[in-house]
C-alpha positions in Angstrom: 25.5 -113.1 -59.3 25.4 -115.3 -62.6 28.1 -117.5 -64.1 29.3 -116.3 -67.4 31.6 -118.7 -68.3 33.1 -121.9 -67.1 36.8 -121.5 -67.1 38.6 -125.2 -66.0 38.0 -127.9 -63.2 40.7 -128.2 -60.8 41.0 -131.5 -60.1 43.0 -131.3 -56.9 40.2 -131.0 -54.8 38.0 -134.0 -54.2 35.1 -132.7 -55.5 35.7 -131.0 -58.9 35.2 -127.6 -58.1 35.9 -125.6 -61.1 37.1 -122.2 -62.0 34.2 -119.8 -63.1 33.5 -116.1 -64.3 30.9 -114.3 -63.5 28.7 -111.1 -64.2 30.2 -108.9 -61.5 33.7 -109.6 -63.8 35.2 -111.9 -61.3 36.8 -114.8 -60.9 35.8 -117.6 -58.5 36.3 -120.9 -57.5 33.1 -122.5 -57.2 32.0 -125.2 -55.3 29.2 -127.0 -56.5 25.9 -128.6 -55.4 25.8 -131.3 -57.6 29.6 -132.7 -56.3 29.4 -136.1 -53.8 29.6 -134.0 -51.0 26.0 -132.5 -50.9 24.9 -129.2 -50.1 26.1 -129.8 -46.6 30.0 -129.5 -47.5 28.5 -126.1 -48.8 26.7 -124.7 -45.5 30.1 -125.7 -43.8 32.3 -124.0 -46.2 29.5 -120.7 -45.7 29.6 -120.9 -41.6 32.7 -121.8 -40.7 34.3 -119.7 -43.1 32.3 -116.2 -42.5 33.1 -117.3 -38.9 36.6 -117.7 -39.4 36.5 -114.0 -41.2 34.6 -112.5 -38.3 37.2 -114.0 -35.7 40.0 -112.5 -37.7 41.4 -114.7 -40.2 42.1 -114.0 -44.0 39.2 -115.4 -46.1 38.5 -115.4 -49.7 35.3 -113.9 -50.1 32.4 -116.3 -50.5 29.2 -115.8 -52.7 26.2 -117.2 -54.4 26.7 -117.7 -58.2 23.5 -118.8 -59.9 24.6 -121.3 -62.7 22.9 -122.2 -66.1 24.8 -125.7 -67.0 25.1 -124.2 -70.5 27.9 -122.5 -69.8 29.6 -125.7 -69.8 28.4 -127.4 -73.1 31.9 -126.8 -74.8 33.8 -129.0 -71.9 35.1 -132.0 -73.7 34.7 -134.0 -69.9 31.8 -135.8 -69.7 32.1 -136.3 -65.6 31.9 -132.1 -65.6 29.4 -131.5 -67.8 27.3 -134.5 -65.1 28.3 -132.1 -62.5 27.1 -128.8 -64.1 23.7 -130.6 -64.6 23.4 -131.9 -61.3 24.2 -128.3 -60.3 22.1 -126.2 -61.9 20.8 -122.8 -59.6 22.7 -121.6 -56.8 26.4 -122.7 -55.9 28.5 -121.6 -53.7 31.3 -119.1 -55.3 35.1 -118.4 -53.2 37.2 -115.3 -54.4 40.1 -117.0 -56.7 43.2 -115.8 -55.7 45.4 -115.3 -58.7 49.3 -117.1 -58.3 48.4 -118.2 -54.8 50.5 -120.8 -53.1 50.0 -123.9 -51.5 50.9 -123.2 -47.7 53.9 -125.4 -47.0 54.7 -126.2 -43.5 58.6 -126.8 -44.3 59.1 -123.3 -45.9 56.7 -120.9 -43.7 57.5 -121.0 -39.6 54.3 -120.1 -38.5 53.8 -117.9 -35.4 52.7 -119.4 -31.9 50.0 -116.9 -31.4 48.4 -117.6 -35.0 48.9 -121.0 -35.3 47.2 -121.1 -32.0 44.1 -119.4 -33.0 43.8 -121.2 -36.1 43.9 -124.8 -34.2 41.3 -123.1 -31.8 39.2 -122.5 -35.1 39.4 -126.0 -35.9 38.8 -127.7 -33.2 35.9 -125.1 -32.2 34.6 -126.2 -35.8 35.9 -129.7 -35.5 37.8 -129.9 -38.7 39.5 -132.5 -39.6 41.0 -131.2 -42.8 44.0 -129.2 -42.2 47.1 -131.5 -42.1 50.7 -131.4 -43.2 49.3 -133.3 -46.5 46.8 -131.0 -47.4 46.7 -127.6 -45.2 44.5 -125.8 -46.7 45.7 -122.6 -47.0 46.9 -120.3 -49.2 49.9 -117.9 -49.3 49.1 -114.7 -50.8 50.6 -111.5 -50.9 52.3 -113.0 -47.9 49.6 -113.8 -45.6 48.1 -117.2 -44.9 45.0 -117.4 -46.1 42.6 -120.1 -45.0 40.2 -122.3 -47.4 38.3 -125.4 -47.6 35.8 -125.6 -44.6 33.5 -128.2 -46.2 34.9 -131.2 -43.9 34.2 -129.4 -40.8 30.8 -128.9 -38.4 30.1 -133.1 -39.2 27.7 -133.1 -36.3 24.9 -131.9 -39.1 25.6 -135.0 -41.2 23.4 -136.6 -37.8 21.9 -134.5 -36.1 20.6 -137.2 -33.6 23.4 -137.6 -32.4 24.8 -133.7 -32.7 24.5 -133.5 -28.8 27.0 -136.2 -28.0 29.3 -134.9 -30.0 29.4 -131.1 -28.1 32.3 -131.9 -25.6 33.7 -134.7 -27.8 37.8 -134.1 -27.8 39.7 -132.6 -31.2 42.5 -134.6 -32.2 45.7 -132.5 -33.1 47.9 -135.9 -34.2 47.8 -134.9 -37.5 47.2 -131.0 -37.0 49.9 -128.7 -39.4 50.1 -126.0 -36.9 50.6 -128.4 -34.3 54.4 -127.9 -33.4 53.9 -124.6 -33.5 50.5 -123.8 -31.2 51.5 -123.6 -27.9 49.2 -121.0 -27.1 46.0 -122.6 -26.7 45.1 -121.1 -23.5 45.6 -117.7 -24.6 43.7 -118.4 -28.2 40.7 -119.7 -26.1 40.8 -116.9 -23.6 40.6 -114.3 -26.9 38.3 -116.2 -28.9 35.9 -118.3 -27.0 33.9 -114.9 -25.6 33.8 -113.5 -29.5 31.2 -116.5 -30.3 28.4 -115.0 -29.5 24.8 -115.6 -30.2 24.4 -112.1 -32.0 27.7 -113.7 -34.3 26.7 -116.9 -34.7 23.0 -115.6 -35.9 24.2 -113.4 -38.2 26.5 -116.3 -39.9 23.7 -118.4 -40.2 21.7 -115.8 -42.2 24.1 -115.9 -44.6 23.2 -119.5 -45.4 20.4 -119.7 -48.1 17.0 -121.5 -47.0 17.6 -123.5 -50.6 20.2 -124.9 -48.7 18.2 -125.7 -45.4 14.9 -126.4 -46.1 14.2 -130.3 -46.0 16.4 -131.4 -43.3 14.9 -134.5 -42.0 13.5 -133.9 -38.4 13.0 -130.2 -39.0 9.9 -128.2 -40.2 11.6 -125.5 -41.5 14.9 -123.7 -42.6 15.0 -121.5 -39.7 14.7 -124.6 -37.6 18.5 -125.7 -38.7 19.5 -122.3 -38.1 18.1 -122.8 -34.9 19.7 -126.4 -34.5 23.3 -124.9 -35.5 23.1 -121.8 -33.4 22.3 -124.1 -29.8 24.9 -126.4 -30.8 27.7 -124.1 -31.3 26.7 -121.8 -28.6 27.2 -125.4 -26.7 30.5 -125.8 -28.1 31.9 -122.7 -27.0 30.2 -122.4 -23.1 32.4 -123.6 -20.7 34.2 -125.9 -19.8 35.2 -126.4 -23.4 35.8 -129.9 -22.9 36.6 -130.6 -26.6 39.8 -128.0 -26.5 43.3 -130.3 -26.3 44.7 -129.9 -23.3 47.8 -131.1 -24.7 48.8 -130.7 -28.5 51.0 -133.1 -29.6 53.6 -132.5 -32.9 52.6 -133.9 -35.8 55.4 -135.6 -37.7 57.3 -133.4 -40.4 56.5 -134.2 -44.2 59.8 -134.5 -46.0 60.3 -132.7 -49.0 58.9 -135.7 -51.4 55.9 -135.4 -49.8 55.3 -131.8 -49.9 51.9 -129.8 -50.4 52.8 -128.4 -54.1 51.2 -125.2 -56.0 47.9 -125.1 -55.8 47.3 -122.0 -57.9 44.4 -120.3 -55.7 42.2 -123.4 -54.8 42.7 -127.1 -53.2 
């Protein structure tokens, strides 16, 4: 789909993702190529997150929106309209959902069962972005939604190394769901066997060749595909060595500190 009109930045996420409109008349955050983090942060946020929706968690829908930087000639920032240059073709699009709030760990008690699966996720991802001070998730409607992938799978930022970093351990110090997954035997029991091949193929045809082709050490996009789908398989054959054994508590923000309204994107 094509932008339509560039809405506003939101400048609580790192890398300036900005609200857009599009032909299809909705309304998405987008994620662009241009930002610091590369095109990598956006065939994270496209794997892990159609992943997380195929395992059974809540995910904005995710979608390619093709963007003329034109649309942004009226914004009075100059580091935006840099961006919207820099960004120009595809980016990646995530549903914007409308009076969402910022999960906070001190007003939702999160249940051992899902808390479990999500740490599971992450770990099985490796993401290192879901803590007390920034979560990552939404509440909408009253359900926990989960956003903001772009952090995880860093074993394609060197993929020399990837293999050394299959069975490498997850660290849950800092973890939100922490105090509250104490079911990690039972997630991985459920989940592990749900990752397979078939799965993991079909998530990384959803990643766009634009985004693949050129890897250093790799004649081709399929190649990556190729690359990602061995090293996950890896990941979740056993013995899943990278699964805590042990989760320990992370300590409890105090109300100062709190996540605050994030109004549909982080």
């Amino acid at each position: 789909m094509t932008a339509t009109r560039y809405v506003t930045p939101l400048r609580e996420g790192g890398s300036l993702p900005g609200i857009v409109e599009a032909d299809d008349l909705g309304t998405y955050v987008v994620k662009f190529t241009g930002a610091g983090q590369g095109r990598k942060a956006l065939v994270a946020e496209i794997i892990a997150g159609e992943l997380a929706r195929r395992l059974g968690f809540r995910m904005p829908e995710q979608v390619i929106v093709d963007l003329d930087p034109v649309i942004g000639r009226h914004e009075p920032d100059h580091e935006v309209q840099g961006l919207l240059k820099a960004s120009t073709g595809w980016n990646l699009g995530v549903d914007f959902l409308p009076g969402s709030l910022g999960y906070d760990p001190l007003g939702w008690t999160a249940e051992e069962d899902w808390a479990s699966r999500v740490l599971w996720f992450d770990a099985f991802i490796a993401n290192v972005d879901r803590s007390w001070r920034n979560p990552n998730m939404l509440v909408w409607h009253g359900d926990v939604w989960l956003i903001d992938h772009g952090a995880s799978l860093y074993f394609h930022h060197a993929w020399a190394n990837a293999a050394k970093l299959i069975t490498r351990p997850y660290e849950t110090d800092d973890h939100v769901l922490a105090p509250s997954a104490k079911l990690l035997s039972e997630a991985d029991r459920e989940l592990a066997p749900k990752v397979t091949e078939a799965l993991l193929r079909e998530v990384l045809a959803l990643v766009p060749d634009r985004w693949l082709d050129g890897e250093p050490g790799f004649p081709d996009a399929q190649a990556v595909r190729e690359a990602y789908v061995e090293h996950l398989l890896a990941r979740a054959a056993a013995p899943r060595a990278w699964l805590p054994g042990k989760v320990t508590a992370v300590r409890s923000p105090d109300r100062d500190n709190r996540p605050g309204w994030l109004g549909g994107a982080s």
